[in-house]
Phi, psi and omega in degrees: 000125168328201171246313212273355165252006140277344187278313218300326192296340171269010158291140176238108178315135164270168186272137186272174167200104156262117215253079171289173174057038200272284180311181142205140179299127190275128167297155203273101172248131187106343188120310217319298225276346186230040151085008181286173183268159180297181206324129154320104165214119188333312192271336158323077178292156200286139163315154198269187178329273200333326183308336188266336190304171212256174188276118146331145150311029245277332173311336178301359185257130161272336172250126205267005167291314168283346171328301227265339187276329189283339180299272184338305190306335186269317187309296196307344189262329197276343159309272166338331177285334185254242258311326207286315208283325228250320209276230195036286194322313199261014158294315194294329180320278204307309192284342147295352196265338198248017174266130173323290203211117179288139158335177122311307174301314173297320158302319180286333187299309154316311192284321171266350147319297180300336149327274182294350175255000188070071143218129179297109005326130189331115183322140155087324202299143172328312175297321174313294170284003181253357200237316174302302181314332181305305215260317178269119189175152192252148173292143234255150172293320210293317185277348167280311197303303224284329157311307172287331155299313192301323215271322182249022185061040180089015213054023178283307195290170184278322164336310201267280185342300207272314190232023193029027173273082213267324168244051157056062148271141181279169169186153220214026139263180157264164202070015175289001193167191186263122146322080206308138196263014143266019201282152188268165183296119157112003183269153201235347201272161175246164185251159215254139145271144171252180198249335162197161195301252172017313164277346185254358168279309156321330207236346163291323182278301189310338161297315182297281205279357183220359190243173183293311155012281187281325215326324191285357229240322189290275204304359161252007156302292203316329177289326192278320186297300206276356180252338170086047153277138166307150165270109160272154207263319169328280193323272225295352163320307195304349185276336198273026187325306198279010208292285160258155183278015192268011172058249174303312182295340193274300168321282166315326194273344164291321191280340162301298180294323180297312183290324155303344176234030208346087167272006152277005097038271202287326175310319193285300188315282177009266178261026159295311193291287185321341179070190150001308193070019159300162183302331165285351166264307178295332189282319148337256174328333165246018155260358217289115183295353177219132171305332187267023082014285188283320188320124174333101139132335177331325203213039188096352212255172211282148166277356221220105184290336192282025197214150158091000000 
C-alpha cells in the first residue's frame, strides 16, 4: 500500500449538496460552448486534443478516497489549462494598456472582451482597462476543485455523466440542456450540456468573473492583486453568498472541503508551475500536449496533496 493511499484512507466522505442552477450559462459568444479557442486572439494557440475529451467514469471506484484522488488528476490539469489561457489574454491586455494608439484590430478585440465580461466602458479608456483587469483574471484550482466536487458529486451526478457539467449552470432555451427532474411547473430553465468537462470549467470561471453575484468574489481577488498576495480559494470562497440558496452553510461547507482535502495544495503546484510567469510560459502551458504534463509531480514536485 502506498503512503498517498494510507493517508487517503483516513478520509471520511463529506456529505455532498449538488446545488443546480447556482450558475448561468453565458450565451455562446466567442466560441466557449462548443469546444472553439476564445475571444480571438492571434497568440492564443488551439486547444490541445485532450481538452475535448469526455468525464471518466469516476463510479467504477469502489473506494470513494481514491474517487477523489482520480477526480483532481482529471480536474487539475483542464484547470491549469483556462487560468494559463486566461493569464495569455491577460497579458496581451497590458500591452494594449501601455500602447499610444490601438488598431482597429486591437480595439475589436477590447470591444469583445468587454462584450463577455460585461463592462460598460469607452473602448481604449483607463476605465475600460482598470474593469477589465478586474474581470479577466483566474480562480485559485483549490476553489474550482472544491466547488466542482460539491456541485457534481464527485463526477458522479447525471449532470456531470450526461453533460459535462461539473458546476450546475443553468440555460434557458430548449433543448440547451438536461431537464432537472426536479423542475417545478411554469419553470424553463435547463441545467447547460458542455462539449467537454474543460468547457464547463471555461464557462464557470467566466461566471465567477462576470455576472453581479460574484463582485465580492472579484473584490477580494483584486485585494490579493494589489497587496501582491498569492490568491487564495479559501479567501475568495467568501464571494459565494449568492451562489447557493443555504448561503452561508454553502460557504463555510466549500472551505471545509478545501481544508480537509488540502486543495491549497494545487494552489502552491500552480503557482510553483508558472514559474517566471512569462507570456511564454503561460503559452507552454496552454498548449500542453498531454494533460499529465500539468499534473503535481510532472516536473519534481510533490505528486500529491495526500504526501509529505
Amino acid at each position: 500500500m502506498t503512503a498517498v493511499t494510507r493517508a487517503l484512507m483516513l478520509f471520511v466522505p463529506l456529505t455532498l449538496f449538488a446545488v443546480a442552477g447556482a450558475l448561468y450559462v453565458p450565451p455562446d459568444y466567442s466560441g466557449e460552448g462548443n469546444g472553439d479557442d476564445e475571444v480571438v486572439l492571434a497568440s492564443l494557440p488551439r486547444l490541445p486534443a485532450w481538452a475535448n475529451e469526455d468525464l471518466p467514469d469516476f463510479s467504477g471506484y469502489s473506494d470513494t478516497t481514491e474517487r477523489k484522488v482520480a477526480f483532481f488528476s482529471f480536474l487539475y490539469p483542464r484547470i491549469v489549462l483556462a487560468n494559463s489561457r486566461i493569464l495569455l489574454e491577460r497579458e496581451y491586455l497590458e500591452s494594449l494598456a501601455n500602447k499610444a494608439e490601438l488598431s482597429n484590430r486591437e480595439e475589436k478585440w477590447l470591444t469583445d472582451q468587454a462584450q463577455r465580461l460585461r463592462v460598460d466602458a469607452a473602448t481604449g479608456s483607463n476605465e475600460q482597462f482598470a474593469l477589465l483587469r478586474k474581470r479577466l483574471d483566474v480562480i485559485p484550482p483549490s476553489l474550482i476543485l472544491a466547488q466542482a466536487a460539491n456541485e457534481s458529486a464527485w463526477g458522479t451526478s447525471r449532470f456531470a455523466t450526461e453533460g459535462n457539467n461539473l458546476f450546475g449552470q443553468w440555460c434557458f432555451s430548449k433543448g440547451c440542456g438536461l431537464v432537472p427532474l426536479s423542475r417545478v411547473d411554469g419553470a424553463s430553465h435547463e441545467v447547460a450540456k458542455f462539449s467537454s468537462p474543460y468547457q464547463s470549467v471555461r464557462s464557470y470561471i467566466q461566471n465567477l468573473n462576470r455576472h453581479p453575484t460574484y463582485q465580492l468574489v472579484r473584490d477580494l481577488r483584486l485585494q490579493s492583486r494589489q497587496a501582491e498576495q498569492p490568491l487564495s480559494g479559501l479567501e475568495m470562497a467568501e464571494g459565494l453568498l449568492g451562489y447557493s440558496e443555504r448561503g452561508e452553510e454553502y460557504i463555510k461547507e466549500i472551505r471545509s472541503m478545501i481544508r480537509y482535502n488540502n486543495l491549497e495544495f494545487y494552489d502552491q503546484e500552480f503557482r510553483n508551475l508558472l514559474g517566471e510567469r512569462t507570456p511564454a510560459r503561460f503559452k507552454q502551458l496552454a498548449s500542453a500536449k498531454a494533460d499529465t504534463a500539468l499534473l503535481p509531480g510532472a516536473e519534481g514536485a510533490s505528486a500529491s496533496p495526500f504526501e509529505g
